[in-house]
C-alpha positions as CSV (number, residue, x, y, z in Angstrom):
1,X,29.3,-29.6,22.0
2,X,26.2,-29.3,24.1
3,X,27.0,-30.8,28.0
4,X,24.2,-33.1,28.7
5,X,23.0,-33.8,32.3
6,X,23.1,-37.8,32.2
7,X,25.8,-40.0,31.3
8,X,24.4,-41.6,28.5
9,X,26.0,-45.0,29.4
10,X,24.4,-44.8,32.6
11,X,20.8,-44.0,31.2
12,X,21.3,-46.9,28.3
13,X,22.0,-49.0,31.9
14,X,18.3,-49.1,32.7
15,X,16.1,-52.5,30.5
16,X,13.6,-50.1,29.9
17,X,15.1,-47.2,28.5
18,X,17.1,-49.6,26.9
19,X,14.1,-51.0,25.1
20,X,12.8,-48.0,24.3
21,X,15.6,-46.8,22.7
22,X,16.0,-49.6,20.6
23,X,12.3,-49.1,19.6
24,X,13.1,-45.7,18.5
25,X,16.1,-46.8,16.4
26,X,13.2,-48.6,14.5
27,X,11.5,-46.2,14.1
28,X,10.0,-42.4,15.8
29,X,7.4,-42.9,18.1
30,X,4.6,-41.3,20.0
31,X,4.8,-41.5,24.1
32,X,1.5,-43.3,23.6
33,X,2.7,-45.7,20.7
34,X,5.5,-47.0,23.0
35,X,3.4,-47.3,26.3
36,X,1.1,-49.4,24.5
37,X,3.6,-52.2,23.5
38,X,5.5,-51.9,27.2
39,X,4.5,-53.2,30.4
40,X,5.0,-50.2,31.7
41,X,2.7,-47.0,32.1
42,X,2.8,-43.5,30.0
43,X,4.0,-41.7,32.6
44,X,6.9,-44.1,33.2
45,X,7.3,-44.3,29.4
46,X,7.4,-40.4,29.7
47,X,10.4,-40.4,32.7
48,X,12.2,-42.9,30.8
49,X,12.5,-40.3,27.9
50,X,13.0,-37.9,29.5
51,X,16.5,-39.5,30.8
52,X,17.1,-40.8,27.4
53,X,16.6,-36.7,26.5
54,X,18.9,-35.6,29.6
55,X,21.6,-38.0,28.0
56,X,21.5,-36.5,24.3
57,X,20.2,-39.9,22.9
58,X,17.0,-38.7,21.8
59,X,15.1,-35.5,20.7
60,X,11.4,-35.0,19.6
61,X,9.6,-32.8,17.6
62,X,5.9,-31.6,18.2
63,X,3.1,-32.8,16.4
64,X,0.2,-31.5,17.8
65,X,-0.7,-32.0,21.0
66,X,1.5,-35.1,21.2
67,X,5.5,-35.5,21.2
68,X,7.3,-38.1,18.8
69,X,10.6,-39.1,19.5
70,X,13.4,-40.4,17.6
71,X,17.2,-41.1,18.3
72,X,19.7,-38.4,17.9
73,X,22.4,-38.6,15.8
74,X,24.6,-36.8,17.8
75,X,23.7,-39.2,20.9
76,X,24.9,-41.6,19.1
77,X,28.0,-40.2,17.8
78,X,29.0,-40.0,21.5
79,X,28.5,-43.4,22.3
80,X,30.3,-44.9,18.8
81,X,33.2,-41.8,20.0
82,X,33.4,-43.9,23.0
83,X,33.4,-47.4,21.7
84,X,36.1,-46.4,19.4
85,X,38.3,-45.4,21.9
86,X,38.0,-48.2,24.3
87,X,38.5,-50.8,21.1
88,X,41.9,-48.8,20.5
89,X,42.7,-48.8,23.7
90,X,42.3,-52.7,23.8
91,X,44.4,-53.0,20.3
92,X,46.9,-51.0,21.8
93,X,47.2,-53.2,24.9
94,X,46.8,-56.4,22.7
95,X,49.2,-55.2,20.2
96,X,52.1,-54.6,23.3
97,X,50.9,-57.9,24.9
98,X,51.8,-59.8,21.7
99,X,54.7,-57.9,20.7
100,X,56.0,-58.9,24.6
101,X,55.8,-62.7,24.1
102,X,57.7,-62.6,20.7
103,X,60.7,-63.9,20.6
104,X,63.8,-61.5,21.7
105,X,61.7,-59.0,22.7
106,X,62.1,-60.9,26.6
107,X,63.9,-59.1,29.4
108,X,64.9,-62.6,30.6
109,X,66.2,-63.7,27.5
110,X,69.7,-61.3,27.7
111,X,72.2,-62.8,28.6
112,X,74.2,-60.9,31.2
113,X,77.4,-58.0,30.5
């Protein structure tokens, strides 16, 4: 598996990245495409994929002069990867949690030798 230069977490933490990535979960899109429905300019539009790209969560492909981007599977693989093993770590603790305030399952409730 490829190592990647930004957490992808962390580069999902930023509202505009965020919105751009969504955007490209639409659909692929041209830097240009995305700067024109943003309030923010091409060349910020450009940085912001460009950590999106660090962090594995999208890739582009050449199409003339112009670059269109579109999510990467394999991004997002990591990030499900990662929500699936923070939900079974909260089942897990749930599960002990519940099985603790069953009945007999108490320290306090043995009676003494």
């Amino acid at each position: 598996m490829p190592t990647y230069q930004t957490n992808p977490w962390d580069a999902l933490g930023d509202p505009s990245r965020r919105v751009i990535f969504e955007r490209l979960a639409d659909r692929p899109h041209s830097v240009g495409e995305l700067a024109d429905k943003l309030p923010i300019s091409r060349p910020a539009v450009s940085q912001h994929l460009r950590v999106l790209k660090e962090a594995g969560l999208v890739v582009y492909r050449a199409e003339g002069t112009r670059r269109v981007y579109t999510i990467h599977t394999a991004g997002i693989a990591r990030l499900r990867a990662d929500l699936d093993r923070f939900w079974m770590l909260a089942l897990s603790a749930f599960k002990q949690a519940a099985e603790a305030d069953e009945p007999g399952h108490h320290d306090d409730d043995k009676e003494a030798p």
